[in-house]
N, C-alpha and C positions, 0 to 999 in steps of 0.2 A: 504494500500500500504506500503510497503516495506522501510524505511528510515533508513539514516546512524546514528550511534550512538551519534558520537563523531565530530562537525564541522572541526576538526583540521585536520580529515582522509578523509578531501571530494580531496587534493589534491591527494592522493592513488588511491583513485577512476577513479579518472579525469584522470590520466597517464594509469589505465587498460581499460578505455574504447576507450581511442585513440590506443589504442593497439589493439581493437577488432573492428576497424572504420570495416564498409564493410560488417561485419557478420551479417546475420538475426537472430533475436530472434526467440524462439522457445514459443511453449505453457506451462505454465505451467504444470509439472506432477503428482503433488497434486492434490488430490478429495478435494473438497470446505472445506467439514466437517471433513479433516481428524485430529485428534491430535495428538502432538508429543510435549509434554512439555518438558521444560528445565527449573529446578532451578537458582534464577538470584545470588545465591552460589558458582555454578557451572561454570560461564565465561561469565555470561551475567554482561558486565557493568551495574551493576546498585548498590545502597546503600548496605551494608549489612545490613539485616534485622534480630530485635531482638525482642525477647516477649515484648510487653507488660507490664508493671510494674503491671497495671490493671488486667492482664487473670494470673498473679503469684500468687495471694492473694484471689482465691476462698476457700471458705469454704470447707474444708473436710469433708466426712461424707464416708460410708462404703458403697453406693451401689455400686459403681462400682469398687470397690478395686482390683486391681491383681495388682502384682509384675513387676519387669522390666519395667520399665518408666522414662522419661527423655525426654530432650531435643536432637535433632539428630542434629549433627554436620555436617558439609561435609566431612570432610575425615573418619568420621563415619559413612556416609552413604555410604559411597566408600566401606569400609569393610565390612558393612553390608551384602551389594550385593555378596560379595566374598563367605560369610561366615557364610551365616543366614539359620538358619536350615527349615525345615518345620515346620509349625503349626504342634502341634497335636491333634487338635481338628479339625477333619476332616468334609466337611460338606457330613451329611447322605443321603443316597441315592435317597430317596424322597423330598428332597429340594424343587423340583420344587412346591410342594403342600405346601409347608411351608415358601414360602414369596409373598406376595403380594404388589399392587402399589395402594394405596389412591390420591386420586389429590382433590384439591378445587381451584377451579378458574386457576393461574397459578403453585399452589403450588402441589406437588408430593413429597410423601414420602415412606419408604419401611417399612411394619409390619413384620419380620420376627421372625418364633416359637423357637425364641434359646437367650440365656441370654445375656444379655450387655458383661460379661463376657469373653463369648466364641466368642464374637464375634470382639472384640477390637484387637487383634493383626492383626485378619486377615484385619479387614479395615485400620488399620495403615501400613500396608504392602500392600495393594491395592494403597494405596496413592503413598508409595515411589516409587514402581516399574510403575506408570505415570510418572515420572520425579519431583517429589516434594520432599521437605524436611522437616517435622516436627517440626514446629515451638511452638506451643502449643501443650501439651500433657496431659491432666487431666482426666486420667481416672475415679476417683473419683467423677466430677463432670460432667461426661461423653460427655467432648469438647474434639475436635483433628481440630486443623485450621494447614495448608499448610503456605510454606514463600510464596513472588510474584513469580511468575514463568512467560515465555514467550512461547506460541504456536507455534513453530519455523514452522510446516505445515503451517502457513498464508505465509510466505517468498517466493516468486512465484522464481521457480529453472529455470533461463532465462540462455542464454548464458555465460554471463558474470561469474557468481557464478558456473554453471558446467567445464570453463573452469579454472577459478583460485582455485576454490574448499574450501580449509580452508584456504587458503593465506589471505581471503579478508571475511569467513563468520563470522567473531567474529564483522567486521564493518555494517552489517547489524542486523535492528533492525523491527519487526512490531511495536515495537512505543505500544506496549497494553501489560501489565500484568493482570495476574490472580490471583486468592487465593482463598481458600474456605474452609469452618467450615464445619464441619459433629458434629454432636450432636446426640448420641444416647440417648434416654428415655425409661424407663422398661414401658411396658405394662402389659395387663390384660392377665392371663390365661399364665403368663411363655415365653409372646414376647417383643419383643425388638422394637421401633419405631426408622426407622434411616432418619435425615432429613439433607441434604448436600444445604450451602446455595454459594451463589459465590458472590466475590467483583471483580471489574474489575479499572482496570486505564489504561490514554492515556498519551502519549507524546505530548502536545500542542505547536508548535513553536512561538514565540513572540517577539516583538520585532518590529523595523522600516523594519531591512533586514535579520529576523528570525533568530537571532545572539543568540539565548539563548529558554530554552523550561521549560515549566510546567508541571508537573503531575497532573495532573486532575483526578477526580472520573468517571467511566462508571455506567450507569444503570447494575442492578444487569440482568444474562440474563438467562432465567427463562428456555431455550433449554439445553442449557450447563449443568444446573445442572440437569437435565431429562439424557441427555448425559450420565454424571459422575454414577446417577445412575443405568441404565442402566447395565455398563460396572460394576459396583459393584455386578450386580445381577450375571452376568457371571464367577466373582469372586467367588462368594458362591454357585455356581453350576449350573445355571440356563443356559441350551440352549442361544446363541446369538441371534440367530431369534425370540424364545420365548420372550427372556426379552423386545427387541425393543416393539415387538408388546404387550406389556403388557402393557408400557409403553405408546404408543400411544394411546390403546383401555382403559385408566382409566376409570371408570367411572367419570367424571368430574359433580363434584355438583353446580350448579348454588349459591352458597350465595348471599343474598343481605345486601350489610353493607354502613353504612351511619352515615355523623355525627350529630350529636344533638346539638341544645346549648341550653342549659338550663337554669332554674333560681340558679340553684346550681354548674355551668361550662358546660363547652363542654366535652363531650365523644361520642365514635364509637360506635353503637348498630349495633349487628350482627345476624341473623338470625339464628345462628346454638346454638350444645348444647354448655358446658361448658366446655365439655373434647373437641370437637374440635378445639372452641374459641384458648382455651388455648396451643395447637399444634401450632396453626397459628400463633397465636403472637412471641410465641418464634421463629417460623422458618422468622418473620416478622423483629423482632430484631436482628439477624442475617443477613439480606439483607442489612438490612441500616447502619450495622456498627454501634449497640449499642455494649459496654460491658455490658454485663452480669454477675457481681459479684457472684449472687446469687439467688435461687428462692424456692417459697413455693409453692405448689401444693397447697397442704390444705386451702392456706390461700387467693390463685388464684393469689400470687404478683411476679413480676421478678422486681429486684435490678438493677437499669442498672445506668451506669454512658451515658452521653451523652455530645458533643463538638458540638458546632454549627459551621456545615463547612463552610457553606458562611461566618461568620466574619471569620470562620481562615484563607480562603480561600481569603479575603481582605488582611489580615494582609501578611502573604507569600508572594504573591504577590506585596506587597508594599516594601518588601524586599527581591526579586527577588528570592523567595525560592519555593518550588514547596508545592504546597498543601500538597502532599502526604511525603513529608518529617517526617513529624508526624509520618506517617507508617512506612517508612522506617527507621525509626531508636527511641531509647526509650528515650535519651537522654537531649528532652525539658522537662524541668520543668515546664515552663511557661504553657505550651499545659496542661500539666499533671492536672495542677492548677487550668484549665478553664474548665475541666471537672466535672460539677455538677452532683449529686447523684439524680436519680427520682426512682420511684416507678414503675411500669406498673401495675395496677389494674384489674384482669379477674373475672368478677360476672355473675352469673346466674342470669337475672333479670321475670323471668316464661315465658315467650316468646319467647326470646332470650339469647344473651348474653351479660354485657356494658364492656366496655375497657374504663377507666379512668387512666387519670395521676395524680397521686400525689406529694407532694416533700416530699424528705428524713424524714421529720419527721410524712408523715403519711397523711399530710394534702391536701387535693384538691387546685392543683397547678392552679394557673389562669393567667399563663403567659403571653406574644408573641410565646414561647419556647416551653409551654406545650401544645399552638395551632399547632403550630409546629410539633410537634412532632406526634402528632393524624394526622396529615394531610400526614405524611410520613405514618403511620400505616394503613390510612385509604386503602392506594394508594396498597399497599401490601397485603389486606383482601377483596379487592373491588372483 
């Protein structure tokens, strides 16, 4: 439902609905699932959002190199839109036979036969043009994450709002932002694997007489990013009705993953191979809001840093700041500080596959944190 942004503008409100005493509402004339995003850069009160200190300090290396990259501004993307030329790398006629939809459990990702390279402006321009702004931009290490954004389609169009129109729509809020990482990986045979994951937040009201509000985390929502892809495949060529139904008809592989505790730690045994395992976990680290420093294929590790939200989410709380503050802005140090370095370990163990956490120097970590942590992994490969 529909809620005001800002307590101070419920008296604005309160004077246009006694101006409308008498009128019946209407139905809503949004379709349930329609999207219509708005960067919260653009007029949506909310923090201004910056990188990262974390997603700045990826290692460079040459696969995914091309030119023109940066951080997108807003009045940068204002021009953009004015002034952005076409791609020239066009997609070829036969597309449709040249990308596919894998799915594992809830996870869905796009194989397509064309290089990281060729494919990178056009998904960063699929992005802008949904209403988002490019907050992360690492071609090199082939991350692109969105800032928050607000689905302004949830906003049900009642009376009220058709008849004041923009007078009163900047004070209405859905109370939920979005964001979401696309990570492209080169594949075998000259294709490209693109996995689009989504972070979500709410507006929580709190308080005696809900005099002040929290940001909170939402589950990661596993339609949404089917959605997003979807609508990318449409982008690189693909018929609308095709892609849907590509989408829906994945082949969906049953994995079974489970945790272990051993004599030598707990870790996740996964029934798939290794180049799977290894997909999943990273599109896994991505849902939960790891960073990602860095990763080795060869050597099966992703670099992640990790923050444990429930004590931050105590600590905020206990000084009336929103969880999500962190996110919204790079500026705590403290936050920065509490961020520990783990390993993510992906082995081929002949059967399956094991997912173990280590700590930063290598070693099998035997936390609260690193049970923690597999317990989050497990929930996202289940």
């Amino acid at each position: 439902m529909a809620q005001i942004n800002i307590s101070s503008k419920r008296l604005i409100l309160a004077l246009a609905l006694v101006s409308l005493v008498g009128c019946s509402s209407v139905n809503s004339l949004l379709e349930s699932d329609r999207i219509d995003y708005k960067s919260t850069a653009e007029g949506i009160k909310a923090p201004t959002l910056e990188i990262p200190p974390d997603l700045t300090q990826l290692q460079r290396d040459n696969r995914y190199a091309i030119p023109n990259t940066g951080t997108v501004t807003a009045s940068g993307f204002q021009q953009q839109q004015a002034i952005r030329p076409v791609s020239a790398e066009v997609a070829p006629k036969d597309i449709g036979t040249d990308i596919r939809v894998e799915r594992d459990g809830s996870q869905r990702w796009l194989v397509v036969k064309r290089s990281p390279e060729a494919l990178w402006l056009q998904v960063k321009e699929f992005w802008q043009d949904s209403g988002f702004l490019i907050n992360v931009d690492q071609p090199d290490a082939g991350v692109m994450e969105t800032d928050w954004a607000e689905n302004r389609a949830k906003i049900p169009q009642d009376i009220l709002r058709k008849t004041l129109g923009k007078v009163i729509d900047s004070l209405y809020s859905t109370g939920e932002l979005d964001k979401f990482r696309t990570r492209l990986e080169r594949g075998a045979n000259g294709t490209t694997e693109i996995f689009i994951s989504h972070r979500g937040a709410q507006e929580v009201l709190v308080g005696v007489d809900k005099e002040r509000s929290l940001w909170t985390p939402r589950p990661p929502d596993p339609d949404l990013e089917a959605e997003f892809l979807s609508r990318l495949m449409v982008r690189l060529g693909i018929d609308g009705a095709r892609a849907k139904l590509a989408m829906e008809k994945a082949a969906q592989k049953q994995s079974q993953a489970s945790l272990i505790k051993g004599a030598n730690g707990a870790y996740v045994e996964v029934n798939e191979s290794f180049d799977r395992v290894w997909r999943r976990v990273g599109l896994a680290l991505d849902r939960v809001g790891f960073t990602v420093e860095d990763r080795d294929r060869s050597q099966g590790l992703y670099f992640v840093r990790y923050v444990d939200q429930d004590k931050i989410a105590q600590e905020k709380a206990a000084s009336e700041k929103g969880i999500l503050s962190k996110w919204f802005t790079s500026s705590s140090k403290d936050d920065q500080a509490k961020a520990k370095r783990y390993r993510i370990s992906v082995k081929s163990d002949g059967v399956g596959s094991k997912v173990v956490v280590l700590g930063n120097d290598g070693q099998a970590e035997r936390s609260a944190i690193a049970d923690k942590i597999l317990s989050l992994l497990l929930d996202q490969l289940k």
